[in-house]
C-alpha positions in Angstrom: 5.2 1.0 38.5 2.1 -0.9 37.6 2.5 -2.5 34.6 -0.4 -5.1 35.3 -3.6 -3.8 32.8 -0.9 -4.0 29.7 -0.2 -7.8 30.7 -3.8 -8.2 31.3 -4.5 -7.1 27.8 -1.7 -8.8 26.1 -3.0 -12.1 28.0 -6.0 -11.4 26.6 -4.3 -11.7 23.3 -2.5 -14.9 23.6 -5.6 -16.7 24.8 -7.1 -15.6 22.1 -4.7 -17.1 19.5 -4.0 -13.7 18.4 -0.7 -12.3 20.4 1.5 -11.0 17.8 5.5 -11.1 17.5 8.0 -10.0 15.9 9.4 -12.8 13.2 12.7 -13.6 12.7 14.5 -13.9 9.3 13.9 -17.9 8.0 16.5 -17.9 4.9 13.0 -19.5 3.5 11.6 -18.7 -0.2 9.7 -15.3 -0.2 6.5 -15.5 -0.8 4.9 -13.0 1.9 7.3 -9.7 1.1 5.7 -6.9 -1.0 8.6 -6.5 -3.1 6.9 -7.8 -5.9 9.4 -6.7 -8.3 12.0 -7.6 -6.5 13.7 -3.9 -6.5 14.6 -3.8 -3.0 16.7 -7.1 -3.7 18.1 -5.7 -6.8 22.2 -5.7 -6.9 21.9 -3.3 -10.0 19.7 -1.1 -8.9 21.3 -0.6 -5.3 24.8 -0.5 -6.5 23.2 2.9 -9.0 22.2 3.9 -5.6 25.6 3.4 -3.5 27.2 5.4 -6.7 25.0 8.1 -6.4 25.8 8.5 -2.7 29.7 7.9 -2.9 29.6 10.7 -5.8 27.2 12.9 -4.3 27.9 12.6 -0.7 24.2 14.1 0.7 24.2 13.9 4.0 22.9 10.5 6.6 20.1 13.0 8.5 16.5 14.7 7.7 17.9 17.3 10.8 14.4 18.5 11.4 10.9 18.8 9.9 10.7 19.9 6.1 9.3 23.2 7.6 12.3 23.8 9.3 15.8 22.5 8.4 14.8 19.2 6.5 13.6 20.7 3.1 16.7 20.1 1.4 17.6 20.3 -2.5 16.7 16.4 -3.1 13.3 16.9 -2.4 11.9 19.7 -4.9 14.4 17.4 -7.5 12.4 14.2 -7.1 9.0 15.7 -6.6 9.6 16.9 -9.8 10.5 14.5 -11.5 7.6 12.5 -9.8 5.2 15.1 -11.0 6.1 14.1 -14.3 6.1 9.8 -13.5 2.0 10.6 -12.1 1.0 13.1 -14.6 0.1 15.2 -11.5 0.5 19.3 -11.0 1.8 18.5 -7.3 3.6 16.1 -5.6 4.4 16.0 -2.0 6.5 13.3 -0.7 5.8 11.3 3.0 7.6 9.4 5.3 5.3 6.7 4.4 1.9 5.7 2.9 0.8 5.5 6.8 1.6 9.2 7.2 0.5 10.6 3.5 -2.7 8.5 4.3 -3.8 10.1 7.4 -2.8 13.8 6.7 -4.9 13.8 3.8 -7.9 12.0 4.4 -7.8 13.9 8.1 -7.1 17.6 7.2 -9.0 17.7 3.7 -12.5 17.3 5.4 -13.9 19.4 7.9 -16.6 19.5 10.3 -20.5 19.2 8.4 -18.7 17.3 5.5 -18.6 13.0 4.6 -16.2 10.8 4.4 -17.4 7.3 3.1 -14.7 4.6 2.9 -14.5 1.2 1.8 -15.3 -1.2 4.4 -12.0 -2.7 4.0 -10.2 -0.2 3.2 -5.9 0.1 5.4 -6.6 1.4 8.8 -4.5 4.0 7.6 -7.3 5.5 5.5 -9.9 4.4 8.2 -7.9 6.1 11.2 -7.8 8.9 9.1 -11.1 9.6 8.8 -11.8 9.1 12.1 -9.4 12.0 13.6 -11.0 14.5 10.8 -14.4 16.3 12.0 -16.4 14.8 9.4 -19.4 12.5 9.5 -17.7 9.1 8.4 -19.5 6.3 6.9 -18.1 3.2 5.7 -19.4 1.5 2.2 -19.6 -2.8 1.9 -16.6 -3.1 0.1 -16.7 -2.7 -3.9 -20.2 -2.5 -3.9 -21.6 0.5 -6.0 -25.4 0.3 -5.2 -24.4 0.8 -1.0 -21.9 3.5 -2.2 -24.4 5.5 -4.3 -27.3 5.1 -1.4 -24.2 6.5 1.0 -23.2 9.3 -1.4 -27.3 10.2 -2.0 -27.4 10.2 1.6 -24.5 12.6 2.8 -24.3 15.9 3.7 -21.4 18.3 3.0 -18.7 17.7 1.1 -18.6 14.1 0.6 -15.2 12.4 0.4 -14.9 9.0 -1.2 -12.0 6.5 0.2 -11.0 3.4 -1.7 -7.7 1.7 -3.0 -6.9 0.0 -6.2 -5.6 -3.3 -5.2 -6.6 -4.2 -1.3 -3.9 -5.9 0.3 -5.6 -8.6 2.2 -8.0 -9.8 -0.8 -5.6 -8.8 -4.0 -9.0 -8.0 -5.4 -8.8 -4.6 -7.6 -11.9 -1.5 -6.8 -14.3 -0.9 -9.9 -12.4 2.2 -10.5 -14.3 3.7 -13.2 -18.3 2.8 -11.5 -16.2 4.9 -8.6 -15.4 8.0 -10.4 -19.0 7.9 -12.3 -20.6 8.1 -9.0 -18.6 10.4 -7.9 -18.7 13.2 -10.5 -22.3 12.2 -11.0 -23.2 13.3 -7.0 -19.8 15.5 -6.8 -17.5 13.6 -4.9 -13.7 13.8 -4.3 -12.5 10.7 -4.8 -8.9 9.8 -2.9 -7.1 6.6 -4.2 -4.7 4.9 -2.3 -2.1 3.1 -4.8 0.0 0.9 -2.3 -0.3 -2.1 -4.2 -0.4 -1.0 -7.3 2.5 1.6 -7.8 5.2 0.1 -10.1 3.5 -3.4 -10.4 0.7 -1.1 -12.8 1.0 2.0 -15.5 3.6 3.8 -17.2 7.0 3.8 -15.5 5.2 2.2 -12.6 2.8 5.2 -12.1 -0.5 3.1 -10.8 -3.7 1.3 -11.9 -5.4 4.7 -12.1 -2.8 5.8 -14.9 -2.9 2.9 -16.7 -7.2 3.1 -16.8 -6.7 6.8 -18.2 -8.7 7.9 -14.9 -5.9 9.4 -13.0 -6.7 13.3 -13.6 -10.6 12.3 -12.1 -9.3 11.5 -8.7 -9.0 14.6 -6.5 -6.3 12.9 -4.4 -3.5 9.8 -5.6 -1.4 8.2 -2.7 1.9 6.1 -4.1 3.9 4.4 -1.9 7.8 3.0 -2.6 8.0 0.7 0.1 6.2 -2.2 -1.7 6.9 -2.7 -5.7 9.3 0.3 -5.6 11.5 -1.5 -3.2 12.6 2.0 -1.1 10.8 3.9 1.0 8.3 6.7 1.3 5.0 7.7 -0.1 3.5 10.7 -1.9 0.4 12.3 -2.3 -0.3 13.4 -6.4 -2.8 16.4 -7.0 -3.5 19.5 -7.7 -1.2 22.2 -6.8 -3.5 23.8 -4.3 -3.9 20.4 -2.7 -0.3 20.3 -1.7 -0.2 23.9 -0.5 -3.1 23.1 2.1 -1.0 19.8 2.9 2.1 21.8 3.5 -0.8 24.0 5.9 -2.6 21.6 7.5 -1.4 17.5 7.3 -0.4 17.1 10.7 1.6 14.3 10.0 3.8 16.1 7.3 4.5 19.1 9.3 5.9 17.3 12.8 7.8 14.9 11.3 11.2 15.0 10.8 11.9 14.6 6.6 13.6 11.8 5.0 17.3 11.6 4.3 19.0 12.5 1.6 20.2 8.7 0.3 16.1 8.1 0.8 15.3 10.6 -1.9 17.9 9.7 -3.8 16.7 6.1 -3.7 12.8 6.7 -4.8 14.5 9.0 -7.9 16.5 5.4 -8.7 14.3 3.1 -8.0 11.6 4.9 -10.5 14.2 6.0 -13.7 15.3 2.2 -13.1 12.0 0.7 -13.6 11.1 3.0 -16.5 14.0 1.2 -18.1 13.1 -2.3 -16.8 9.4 -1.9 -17.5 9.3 -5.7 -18.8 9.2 -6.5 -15.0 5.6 -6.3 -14.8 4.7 -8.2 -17.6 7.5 -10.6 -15.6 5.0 -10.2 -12.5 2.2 -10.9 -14.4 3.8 -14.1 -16.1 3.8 -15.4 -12.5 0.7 -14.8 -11.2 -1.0 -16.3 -14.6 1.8 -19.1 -13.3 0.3 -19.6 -10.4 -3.6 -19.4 -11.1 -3.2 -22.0 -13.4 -1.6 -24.3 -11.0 -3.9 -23.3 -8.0 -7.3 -22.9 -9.8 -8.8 -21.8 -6.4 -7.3 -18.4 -6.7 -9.8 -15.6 -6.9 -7.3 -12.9 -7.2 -5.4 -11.7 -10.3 -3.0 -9.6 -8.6 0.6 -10.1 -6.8 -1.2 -10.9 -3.7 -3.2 -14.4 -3.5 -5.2 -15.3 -0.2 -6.0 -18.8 0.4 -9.1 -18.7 3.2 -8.6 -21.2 5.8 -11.4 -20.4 8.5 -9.5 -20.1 11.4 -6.6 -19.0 13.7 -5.4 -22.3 14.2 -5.7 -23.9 10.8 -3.9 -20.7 9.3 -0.9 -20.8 11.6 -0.6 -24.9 11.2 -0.9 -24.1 7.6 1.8 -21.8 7.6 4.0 -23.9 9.7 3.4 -26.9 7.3 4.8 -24.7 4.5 7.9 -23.1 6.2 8.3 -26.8 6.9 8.7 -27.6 3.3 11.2 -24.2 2.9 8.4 -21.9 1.5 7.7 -18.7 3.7 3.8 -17.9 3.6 2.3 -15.9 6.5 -0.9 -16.6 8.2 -3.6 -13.6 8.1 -5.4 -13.3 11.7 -8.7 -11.6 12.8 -8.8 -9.4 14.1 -6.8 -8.1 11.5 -9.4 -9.9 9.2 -13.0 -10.7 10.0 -13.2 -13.9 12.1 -14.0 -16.7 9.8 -12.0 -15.5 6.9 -8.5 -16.2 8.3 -6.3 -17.0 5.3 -2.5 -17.2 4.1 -1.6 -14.4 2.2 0.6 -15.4 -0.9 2.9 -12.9 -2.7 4.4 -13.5 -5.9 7.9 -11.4 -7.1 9.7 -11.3 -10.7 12.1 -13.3 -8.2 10.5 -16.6 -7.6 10.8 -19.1 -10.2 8.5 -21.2 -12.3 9.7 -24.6 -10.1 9.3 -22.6 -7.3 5.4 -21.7 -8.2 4.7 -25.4 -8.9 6.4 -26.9 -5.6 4.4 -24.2 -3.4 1.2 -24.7 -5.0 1.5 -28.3 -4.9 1.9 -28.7 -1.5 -0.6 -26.0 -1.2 -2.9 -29.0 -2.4 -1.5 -31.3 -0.3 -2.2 -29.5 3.3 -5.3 -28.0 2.7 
């Protein structure tokens, strides 16, 4: 068998300074994971978990789609009690915020309608958009004059993409200019909450929560993999949103469902933050923490980007710091435009005050 154009194309990659692999685990301090509550290395939380399970005894399979054999007991239990965490009339729970992006943004649109997205926006959303039959036009990112001449512009339905905090920037969408233009030119506006679920709102429920907008956005995507410290995602809406999911997300309807212990662990994770909600002002301790020690930061989020220009200079950066014990990950086009290669910092609850000043002066020191 000829297995010669995927070598060509992966060549292509590594002479490019852009072949990616699969990292092994350093024992270095973690500054690159999203667990920026430091959840999913919580002993407390996981033992409430492990008691749960030993009590309980669920099951270790999905066995099938939700349509089909998966839709077991756990899931209308913890949809609920999400439903009441998001403020939402519906909840429908995903195998992750890849799949609860793209059954929504794909199935909700159809042919003559418009989906504008922000320019920078996961490829998730972007992908998407692409495999609905809509019209899809993308919006320079967080800028409201291109986003109202794109809305003005559309025809159909028009379907408005955005997050609250983007992951390679940290830099949060002007949520409320959003949600003006789009009752003003009759928009439905979907939200993706990745990277702000937990870190942001009551009980961890999101930026949108917290900014009293939440019941203007016709669709809310959470995901538990990042400040949740599980796994999973959901989509928060109407009631007749999640019916037509149930109907027509692809994504939800051929894939098998999550395990019991899975469910079991987003219920946890959530009642356990609710209870430990001085973790975010933690979080944000250490991000103040660390602006004040790297005044270049342009972020004021969990996730702080330092540009470096380059391929090159990013990885060498990178290496310089594992060098030093610290574990920061270089940010490569293509995944980012060429020019703005960058580290991408993460802060936790976890990492220490000492910590934050050794990182950020040797930050100084190899730049």
């Amino acid at each position: 068998m000829d297995f010669d154009f995927l070598k060509k194309k992966l060549d292509e990659r590594k002479n490019s300074g852009n072949l990616r692999q699969l990292p092994g685990q350093k024992g270095l301090i973690d500054f690159v994971s999203n667990d920026y509550m430091g959840l999913a290395r919580n002993e407390e939380l996981a033992e409430i978990i492990r008691k749960r399970e030993k009590e309980e005894s669920p099951g270790i399979g999905g066995t099938g789609s939700r349509l089909l054999s998966g839709n077991h007991d756990y899931y209308s239990q913890v949809e609920d009690y999400l439903k009441s965490v998001f403020e939402a009339e519906g909840v429908l729970i995903f195998n992750s915020g890849y799949h609860a992006n793209q059954a929504l943004v794909s199935s909700v649109a159809q042919k003559g309608d418009t989906i504008i997205y922000d320019q920078l926006a996961h490829v998730c959303l972007k992908e998407g958009a692409w495999l609905s039959k809509a019209e899809t036009i993308a919006f320079r990112h967080n800028d409201m004059e291109d986003l109202e001449q794109k809305l003005r512009q559309a025809s159909g339905r028009k379907f408005v993409v955005t997050e609250t905090v983007f992951s390679m920037d940290g830099d949060i969408a002007p949520l409320r200019a959003i949600v003006d233009l789009c009752e003003q030119y009759n928009g439905y506006l979907i939200v993706d909450e990745a990277h702000s679920t937990g870190s942001f709102g009551k009980d961890g429920s999101g930026l949108l929560q917290s900014l009293m907008l939440a019941q203007k956005v016709f669709a809310r995507v959470y995901t538990f993999g990042k400040a949740m410290g599980v796994h999973g995602a959901c989509v928060a809406g109407s009631k007749i949103l999640i019916d037509y999911l149930v109907n027509f997300g692809r994504p939800f309807i051929y894939t098998t469902s999550l395990p019991p212990i899975s469910l079991i662990s987003i219920e946890e994770s959530f009642k356990y933050l609710a209870s430990h909600i001085e973790l975010q002002q933690a979080l944000q301790h250490k991000i103040r923490l660390f602006r004040e020690r790297f005044t270049d930061s342009v972020s004021e989020t969990a996730i702080q980007p330092v540009l470096i220009g380059s391929n090159e200079k990013a990885r060498e950066a990178s290496l310089k710091l594992a060098g030093q014990g610290f574990d920061v990950r270089p940010i490569l086009s293509p995944t980012v435009q060429r020019g703005s290669e960058r580290l991408r910092i993460s802060l936790h609850t976890f990492n220490t005050s000492d910590q934050i000043d050794e990182l950020t002066s040797t930050l100084k020191n190899i730049l």
